[in-house]
C-alpha positions as a printed Julia matrix, in Angstrom:
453×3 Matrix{Float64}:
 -0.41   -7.84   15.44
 -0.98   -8.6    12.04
  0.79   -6.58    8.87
 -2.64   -5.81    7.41
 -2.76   -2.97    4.69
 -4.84   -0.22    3.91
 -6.32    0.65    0.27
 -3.34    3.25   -0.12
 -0.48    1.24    0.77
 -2.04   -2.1    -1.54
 -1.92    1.01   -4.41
  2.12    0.81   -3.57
  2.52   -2.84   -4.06
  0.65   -3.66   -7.39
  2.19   -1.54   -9.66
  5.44   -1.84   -8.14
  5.54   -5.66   -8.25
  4.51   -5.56  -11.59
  7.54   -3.35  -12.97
 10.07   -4.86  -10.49
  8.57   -8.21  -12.7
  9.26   -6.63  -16.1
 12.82   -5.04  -14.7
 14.3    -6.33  -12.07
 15.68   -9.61  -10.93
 18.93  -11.21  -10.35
 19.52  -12.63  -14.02
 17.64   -9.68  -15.93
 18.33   -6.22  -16.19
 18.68   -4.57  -12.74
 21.35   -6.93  -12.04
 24.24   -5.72  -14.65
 27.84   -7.6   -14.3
 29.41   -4.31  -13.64
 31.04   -3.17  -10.86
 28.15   -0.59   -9.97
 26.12   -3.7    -8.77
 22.79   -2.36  -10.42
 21.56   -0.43  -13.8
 21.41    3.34  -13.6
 18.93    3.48  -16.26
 16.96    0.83  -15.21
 17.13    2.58  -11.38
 16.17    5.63  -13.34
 12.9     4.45  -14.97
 11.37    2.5   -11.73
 12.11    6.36   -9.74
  9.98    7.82  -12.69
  7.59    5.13  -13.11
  7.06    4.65   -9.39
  8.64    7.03   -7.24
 10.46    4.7    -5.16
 13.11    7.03   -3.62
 10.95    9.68   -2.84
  7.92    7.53   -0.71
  9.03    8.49    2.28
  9.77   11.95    1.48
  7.51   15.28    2.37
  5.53   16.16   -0.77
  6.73   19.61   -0.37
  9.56   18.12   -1.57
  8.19   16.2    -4.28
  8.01   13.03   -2.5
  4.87   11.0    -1.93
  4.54   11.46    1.85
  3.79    7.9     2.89
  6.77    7.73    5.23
  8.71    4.54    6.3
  5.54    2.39    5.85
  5.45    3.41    2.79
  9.64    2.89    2.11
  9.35   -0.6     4.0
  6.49   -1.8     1.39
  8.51   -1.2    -1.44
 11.66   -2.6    -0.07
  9.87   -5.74    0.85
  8.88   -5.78   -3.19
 12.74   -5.2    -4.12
 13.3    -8.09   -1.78
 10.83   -9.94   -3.55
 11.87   -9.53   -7.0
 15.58   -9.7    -5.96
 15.68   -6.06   -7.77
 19.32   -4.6    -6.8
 19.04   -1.18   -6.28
 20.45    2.56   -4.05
 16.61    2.59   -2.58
 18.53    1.5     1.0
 21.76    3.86    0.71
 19.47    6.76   -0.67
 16.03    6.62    1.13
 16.55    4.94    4.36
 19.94    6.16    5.16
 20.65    9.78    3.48
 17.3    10.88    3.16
 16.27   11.09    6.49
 19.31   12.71    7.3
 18.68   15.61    4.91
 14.93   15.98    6.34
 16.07   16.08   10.07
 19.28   18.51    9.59
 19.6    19.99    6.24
 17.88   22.82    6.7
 15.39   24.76    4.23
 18.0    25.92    1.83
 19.19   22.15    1.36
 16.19   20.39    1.78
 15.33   22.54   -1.2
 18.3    21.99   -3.6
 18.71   18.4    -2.46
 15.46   16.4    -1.52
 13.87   16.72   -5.23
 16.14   15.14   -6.91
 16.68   12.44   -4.84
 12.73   11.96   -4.75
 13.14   11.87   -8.53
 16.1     9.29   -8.95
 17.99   11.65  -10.62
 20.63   12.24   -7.44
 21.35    8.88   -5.19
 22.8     9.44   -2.19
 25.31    7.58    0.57
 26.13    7.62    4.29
 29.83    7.53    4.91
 30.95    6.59    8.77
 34.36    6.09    9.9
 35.97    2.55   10.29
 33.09    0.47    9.57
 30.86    1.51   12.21
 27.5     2.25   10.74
 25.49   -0.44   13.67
 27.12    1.73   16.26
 26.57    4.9    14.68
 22.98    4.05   14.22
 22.38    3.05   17.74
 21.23   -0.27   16.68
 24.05   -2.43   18.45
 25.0     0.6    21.25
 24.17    3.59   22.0
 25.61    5.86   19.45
 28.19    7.27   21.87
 31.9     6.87   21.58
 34.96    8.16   19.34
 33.37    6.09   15.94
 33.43    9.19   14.11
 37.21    9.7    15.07
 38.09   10.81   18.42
 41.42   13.44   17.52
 43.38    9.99   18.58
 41.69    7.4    16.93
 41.79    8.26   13.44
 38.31    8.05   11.55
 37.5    11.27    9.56
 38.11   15.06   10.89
 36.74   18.46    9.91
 38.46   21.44   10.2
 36.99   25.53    9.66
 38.7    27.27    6.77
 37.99   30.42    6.0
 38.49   30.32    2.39
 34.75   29.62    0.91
 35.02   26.31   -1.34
 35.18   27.17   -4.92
 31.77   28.0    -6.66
 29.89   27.16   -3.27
 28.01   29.38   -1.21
 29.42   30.29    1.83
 28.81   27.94    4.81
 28.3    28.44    8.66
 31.23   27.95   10.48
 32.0    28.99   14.02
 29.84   32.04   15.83
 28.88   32.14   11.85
 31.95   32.94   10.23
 32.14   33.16    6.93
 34.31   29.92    5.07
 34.27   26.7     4.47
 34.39   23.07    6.1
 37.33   20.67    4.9
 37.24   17.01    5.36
 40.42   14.76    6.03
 39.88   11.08    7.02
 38.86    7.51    5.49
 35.72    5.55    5.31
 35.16    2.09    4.41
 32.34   -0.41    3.7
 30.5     2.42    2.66
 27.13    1.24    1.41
 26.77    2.58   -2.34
 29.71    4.8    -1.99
 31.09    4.64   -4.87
 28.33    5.56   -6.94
 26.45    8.05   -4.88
 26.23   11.69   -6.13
 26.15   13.17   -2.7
 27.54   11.35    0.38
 26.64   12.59    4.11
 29.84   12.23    6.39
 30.2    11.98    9.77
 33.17   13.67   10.6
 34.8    14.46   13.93
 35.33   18.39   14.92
 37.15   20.4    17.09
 39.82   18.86   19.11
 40.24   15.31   21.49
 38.22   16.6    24.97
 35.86   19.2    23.28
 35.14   17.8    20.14
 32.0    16.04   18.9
 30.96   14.61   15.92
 28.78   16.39   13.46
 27.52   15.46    9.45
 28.73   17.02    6.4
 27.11   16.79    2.83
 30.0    16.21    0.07
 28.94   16.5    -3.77
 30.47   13.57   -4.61
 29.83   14.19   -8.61
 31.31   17.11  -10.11
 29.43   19.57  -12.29
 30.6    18.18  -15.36
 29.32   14.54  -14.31
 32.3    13.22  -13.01
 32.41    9.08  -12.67
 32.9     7.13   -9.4
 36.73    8.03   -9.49
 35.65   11.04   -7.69
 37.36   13.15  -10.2
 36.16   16.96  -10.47
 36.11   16.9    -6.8
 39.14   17.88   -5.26
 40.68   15.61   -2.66
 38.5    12.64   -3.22
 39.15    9.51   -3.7
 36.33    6.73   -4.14
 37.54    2.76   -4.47
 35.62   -0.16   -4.63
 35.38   -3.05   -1.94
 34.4    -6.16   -1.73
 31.45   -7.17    0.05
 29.72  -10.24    1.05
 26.84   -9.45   -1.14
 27.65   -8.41   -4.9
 24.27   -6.53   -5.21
 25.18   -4.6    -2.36
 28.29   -2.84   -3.53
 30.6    -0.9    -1.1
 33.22    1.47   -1.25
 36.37    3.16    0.63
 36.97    6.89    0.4
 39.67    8.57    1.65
 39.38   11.79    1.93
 42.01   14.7     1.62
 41.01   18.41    2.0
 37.33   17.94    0.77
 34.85   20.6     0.82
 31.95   20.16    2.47
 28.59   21.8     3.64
 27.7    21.55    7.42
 23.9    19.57    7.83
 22.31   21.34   11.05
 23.13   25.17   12.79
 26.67   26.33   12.61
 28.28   24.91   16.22
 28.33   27.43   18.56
 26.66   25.06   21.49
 28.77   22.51   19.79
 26.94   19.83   22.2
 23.59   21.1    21.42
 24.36   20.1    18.08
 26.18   16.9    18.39
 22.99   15.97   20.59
 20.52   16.64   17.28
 22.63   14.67   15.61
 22.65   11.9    17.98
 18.85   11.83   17.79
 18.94   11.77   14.07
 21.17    8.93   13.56
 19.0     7.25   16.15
 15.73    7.7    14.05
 17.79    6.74   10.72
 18.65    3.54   12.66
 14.96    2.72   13.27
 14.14    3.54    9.68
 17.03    2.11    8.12
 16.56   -1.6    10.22
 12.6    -1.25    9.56
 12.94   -1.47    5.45
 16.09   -3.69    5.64
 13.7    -6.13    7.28
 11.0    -5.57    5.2
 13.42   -6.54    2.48
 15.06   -9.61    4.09
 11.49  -10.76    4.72
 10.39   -9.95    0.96
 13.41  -12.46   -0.23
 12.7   -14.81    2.51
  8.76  -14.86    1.07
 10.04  -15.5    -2.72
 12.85  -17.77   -1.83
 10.4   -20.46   -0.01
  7.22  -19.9    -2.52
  9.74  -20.86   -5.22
 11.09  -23.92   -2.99
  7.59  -25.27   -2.59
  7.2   -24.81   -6.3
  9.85  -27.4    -7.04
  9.2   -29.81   -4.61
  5.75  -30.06   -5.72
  7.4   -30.5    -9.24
 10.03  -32.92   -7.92
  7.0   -35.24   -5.94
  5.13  -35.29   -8.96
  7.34  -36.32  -11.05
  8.13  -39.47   -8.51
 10.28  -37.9    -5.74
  9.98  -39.43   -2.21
  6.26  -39.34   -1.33
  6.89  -41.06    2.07
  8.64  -37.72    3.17
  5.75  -35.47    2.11
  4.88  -35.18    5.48
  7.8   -34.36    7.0
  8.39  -31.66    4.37
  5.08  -30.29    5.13
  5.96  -29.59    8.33
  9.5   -28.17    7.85
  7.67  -25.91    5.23
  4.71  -24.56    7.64
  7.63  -23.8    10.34
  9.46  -21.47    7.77
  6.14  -20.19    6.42
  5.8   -18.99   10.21
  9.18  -17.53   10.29
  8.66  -16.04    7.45
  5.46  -13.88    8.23
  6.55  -13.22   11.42
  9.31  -11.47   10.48
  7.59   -9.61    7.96
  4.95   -8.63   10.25
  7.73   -7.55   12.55
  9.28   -5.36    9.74
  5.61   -3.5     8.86
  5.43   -3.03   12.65
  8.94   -1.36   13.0
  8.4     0.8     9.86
  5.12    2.02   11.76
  7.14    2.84   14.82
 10.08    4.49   13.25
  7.14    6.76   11.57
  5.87    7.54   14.99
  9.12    8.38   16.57
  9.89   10.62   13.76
  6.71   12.41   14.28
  7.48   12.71   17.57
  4.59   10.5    18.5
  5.04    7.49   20.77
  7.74    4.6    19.56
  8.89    1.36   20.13
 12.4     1.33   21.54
 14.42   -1.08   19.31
 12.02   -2.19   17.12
 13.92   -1.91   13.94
 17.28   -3.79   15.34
 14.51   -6.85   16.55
 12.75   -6.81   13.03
 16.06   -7.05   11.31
 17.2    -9.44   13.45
 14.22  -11.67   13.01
 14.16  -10.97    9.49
 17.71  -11.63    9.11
 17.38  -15.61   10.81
 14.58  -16.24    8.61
 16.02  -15.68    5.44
 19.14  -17.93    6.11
 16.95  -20.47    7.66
 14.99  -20.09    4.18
 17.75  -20.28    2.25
 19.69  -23.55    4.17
 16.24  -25.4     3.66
 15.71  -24.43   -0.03
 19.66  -26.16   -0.17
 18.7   -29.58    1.69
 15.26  -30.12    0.27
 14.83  -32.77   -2.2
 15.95  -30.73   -5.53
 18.25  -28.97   -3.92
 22.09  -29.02   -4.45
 22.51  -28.07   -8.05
 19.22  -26.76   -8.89
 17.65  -23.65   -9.93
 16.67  -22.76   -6.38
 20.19  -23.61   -4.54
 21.2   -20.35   -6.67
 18.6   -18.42   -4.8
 19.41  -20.0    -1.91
 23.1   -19.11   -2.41
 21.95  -15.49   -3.26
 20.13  -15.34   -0.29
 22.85  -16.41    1.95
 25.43  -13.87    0.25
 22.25  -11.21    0.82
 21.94  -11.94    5.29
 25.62  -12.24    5.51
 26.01   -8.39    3.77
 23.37   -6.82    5.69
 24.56   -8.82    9.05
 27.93   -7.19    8.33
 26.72   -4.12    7.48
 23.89   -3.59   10.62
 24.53   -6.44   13.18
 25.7    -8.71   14.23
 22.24  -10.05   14.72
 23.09  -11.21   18.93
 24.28   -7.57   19.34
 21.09   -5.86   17.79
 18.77   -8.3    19.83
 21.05   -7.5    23.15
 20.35   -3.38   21.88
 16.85   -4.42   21.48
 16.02   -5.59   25.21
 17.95   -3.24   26.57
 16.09    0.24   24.94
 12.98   -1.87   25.68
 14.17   -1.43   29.73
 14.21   -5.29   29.94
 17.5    -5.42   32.38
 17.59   -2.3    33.92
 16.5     1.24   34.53
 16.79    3.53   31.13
 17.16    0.57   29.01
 20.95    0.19   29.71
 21.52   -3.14   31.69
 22.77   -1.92   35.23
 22.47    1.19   34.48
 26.05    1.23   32.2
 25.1     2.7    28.57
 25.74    0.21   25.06
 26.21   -3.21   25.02
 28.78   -3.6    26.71
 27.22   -2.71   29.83
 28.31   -5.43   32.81
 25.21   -7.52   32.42
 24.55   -7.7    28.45
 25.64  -11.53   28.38
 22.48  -11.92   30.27
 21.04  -10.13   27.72
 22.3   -12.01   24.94
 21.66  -14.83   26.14
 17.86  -13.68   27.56
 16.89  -12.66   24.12
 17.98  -15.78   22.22
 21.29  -14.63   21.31
C-alpha cells in the first residue's frame, strides 16, 4: 500500500511545514543550548498556531480529532524540520493514557490543556523498561513495574487525602490518598513535564499488579524541573544518546498521586485494562516515532543529493555518477518504504483503538524499518563525496545520535521485529512462538533470525 493522503490530512502538513520552517530546526530556535533540549515558548506558539498536541485528541476535549494519522503526519514534519519538541512524551505516550483510563473527571481537568500546549506531559516506568511495558519487544507481562522484590516503584493506600486534592478511590472506595515510593530512569521528557503518569506496583509480591498513577509534577506556584512544591519529588537530568531527546531520573519518596482507571477492587480486572492500554500506547507511540524517523530520513537524503549535485558540478568525480545514482535510488526506496510503513501503522493503531480490526505489531515493524533507514541515510550522507566535514556529515551525525536514542528508548530494533512476527502468529499459535508468551519464548532465535534480525 501506498501512504496516499486525503484533502484533510494535506491541510495538516502545509501549514505545519511552513511554521516548523520559520521555527524549528536544529541550529534555530526550537533547538535552545539548555538543558530542557527544546524552547517552551517556541513549543508554546506551534500548540497555538497549529494544535500539534491536541491532533489526536477527542474534540470534546478540545483536540482536533484526527487521531494517530493525524499525530503521525505531524511527527513526520518535526522529523523533517529536525524541530525538537514534548509532541512524543505528551501526545503519543501520556495522552492516550489519559483518554483510555482517566476517567471523565480527569479527562476534563487534564486533556485541554495538554491539547493546548499549555500542560506537557511524561510517562515514567520503572528501570528503563518502557519497550517491555509497551508490549513492543514482549508481552507487557512481568515484575517491570516492580514486583515487591525487585525494586521499581510501589504504591501504597493512605488514608490521609493529599493536601488540597480531592479525595481519590482507594480500596472498596475508601476515602484517602495514593503515595508513591520508587525510582524511574530514562524517563522521556521527565524532567520538564507538568504531569507525569507512573506505573507503579500495588499491593504485595503474589497479589499485586501494576496499575498508573497521575503525579502533578509542577506545583501551583509554577515550580521548575527541581520538582520543588511537590513533596517527595525529586527530578534529575540524564544523559541520553540524543540531546534533543532529553531524559530524566525521578526518585520518588512519599508522592501523592491520583489513581488513572476504577478504584481496585477486582485488582486483576484492572491491571488487565491497563495492560490493554499500554498495548494500544505501544502501537501509537511506535506508529509516530516512525513517522518521525522516516521524516528525518526524507530531509537527511534530499539534502545529500543537494550537495552532491553541487559537488559534481563544480568538478567532483563524474565517472562515479552512476554508481551514486544507484546507491541514492536504494535509500530513496528505504526511505518511502518506511514511511509508508509508519502511515500504515498510525492507521492501524487508530483502528485498534476504535476497537475496529488491527494489525498485530505494526508499530514495532514500522519503527523498526524506520529506524534502519535513517542510519543507513545517515552512514551514506557520511561516505558520499562531500561528506566528512561538511554541512551534511552534521546531519548525518544528528541523525545517528537521533536512531541510537529512540533504539534505546523503544527497541532494540531485532527484539521489536522478533515481537512483530510473533503477534502476527508467524511461529506459533496466539502469536507467541511455541506457544511460550514474550520474546523469550524457546523458538524466538528463529524468529530473529526469520525476520531479518
Amino acid at each position: 500500500m501506498d501512504a496516499a493522503f486525503t484533502e484533510e490530512q494535506d491541510e495538516i502538513r502545509r501549514p505545519l511545514r511552513a511554521l516548523l520552517g520559520r521555527y524549528g530546526g536544529p541550529e534555530g530556535a526550537g533547538a535552545p543550548d539548555g538543558p530542557d533540549g527544546y524552547d517552551r515558548a517556541v513549543w508554546r506558539r506551534l500548540a497555538a498556531a497549529a494544535g500539534l498536541p491536541g491532533l489526536a485528541l477527542p474534540a470534546a476535549y478540545g483536540g482536533a480529532g484526527h487521531g494517530t494519522a493525524g499525530l503521525a503526519l505531524a511527527c513526520e514534519e518535526t522529523g523533517r524540520a529536525g524541530f525538537p519538541s514534548p509532541l512524543i512524551g505528551t501526545a503519543a505516550l501520556a495522552a492516550p493514557l489519559l483518554c483510555a483510563l482517566g476517567g471523565e473527571r480527569r479527562r476534563a481537568a487534564l486533556l485541554p490543556a495538554l491539547a493546548a500546549g499549555e500542560l506537557t506531559a511524561a510517562l515514567a516506568v520503572p528501570g528503563g523498561r518502557l519497550a517491555t511495558a509497551l508490549a513492543l519487544t514482549g508481552t507487557g507481562g512481568g515484575d517491570w513495574a516492580g514486583g515487591g522484590r525487585s525494586g521499581g516503584i510501589q504504591a501504597r493506600w493512605s488514608p490521609e487525602p493529599a493536601p488540597g486534592a480531592p479525595p481519590d478511590g482507594g480500596p472498596q472506595g475508601a476515602a484517602g490518598s495514593w503515595r508513591l515510593y520508587g525510582e524511574a530512569g530514562q524517563v522521556l521528557d521527565g524532567r520538564t513535564a507538568d504531569l507525569l503518569v507512573v506505573a507503579a506496583h500495588t499491593g504485595g509480591f503474589a497479589r499485586g499488579r501494576t496499575l498508573l498513577f497521575a503525579v502533578r509534577a509542577a506545583g501551583p506556584d509554577g515550580a521548575g524541573p527541581d520538582g520543588a512544591g511537590v513533596p517527595g519529588l525529586r527530578r534529575t537530568r540524564q544523559d541520553a544518546a540524543d540531546g534533543t531527546r532529553p531524559q530524566a531520573g525521578l526518585e520518588l519518596r512519599d508522592v501523592p498521586a491520583e489513581l488513572l482507571g476504577e478504584a481496585p477492587a477486582d485488582t486483576d480486572r484492572a491491571a488487565d485494562a491497563v495492560a490493554a492500554a499500554l498495548a494500544a500506547t505501544g502501537e501509537t507511540a511506535a506508529a509516530c516515532l516512525a513517522a518521525e524517523a522516516a521524516g528525518a530520513a526524507g530531509a537527511l537524503l534530499s539534502r545529500t543529493a543537494g550537495r552532491l549535485r553541487a559537488c559534481l558540478r563544480d568538478g567532483g568525480p563524474a565517472g562515479a555518477l552512476q554508481g551514486i545514482r544507484h546507491r541514492l535510488a536504494e535509500l530513496y526506496g528505504a526511505v518511502e518504504s518506511a514511511r509508508t510503513a509508519a502511515h500504515h501503522a498510525a492507521r492501524a493503531a487508530d483502528g485498534g483503538h476504535a476497537g475496529g480490526p488491527a494489525a498485530p505489531g505494526a508499530g514495532a515493524l514500522a519503527l523498526a524499518q524506520a529506524l534502519e533507514a535513517l542510519r543507513a541515510v545517515a552512514a551514506e550522507a557520511v561516505q558520499l563525496p562531500g561528506g566528512p566535514g561538511a554541512p551534511g556529515d552534521r546531519a548525518a551525525r544528528r541523525a545517528f545520535a537521533r536512531a541510537a536514542g529512540d533504539e534505546l528508548l523503544l527497541g532494540p530494533v531485532p527484539a521489536l521485529r522478533a515481537r512483530a512476527a510473533e503477534r502476527a502468529g508467524l511461529f506459533g499459535p496466539g502469536g507467541d512462538p511455541g506457544g511460550a508468551p514474550g520474546v523469550g519464548g524457546p523458538v524466538a532465535p528463529v524468529a530473529r533470525a526469520a525476520v531479518g534480525a
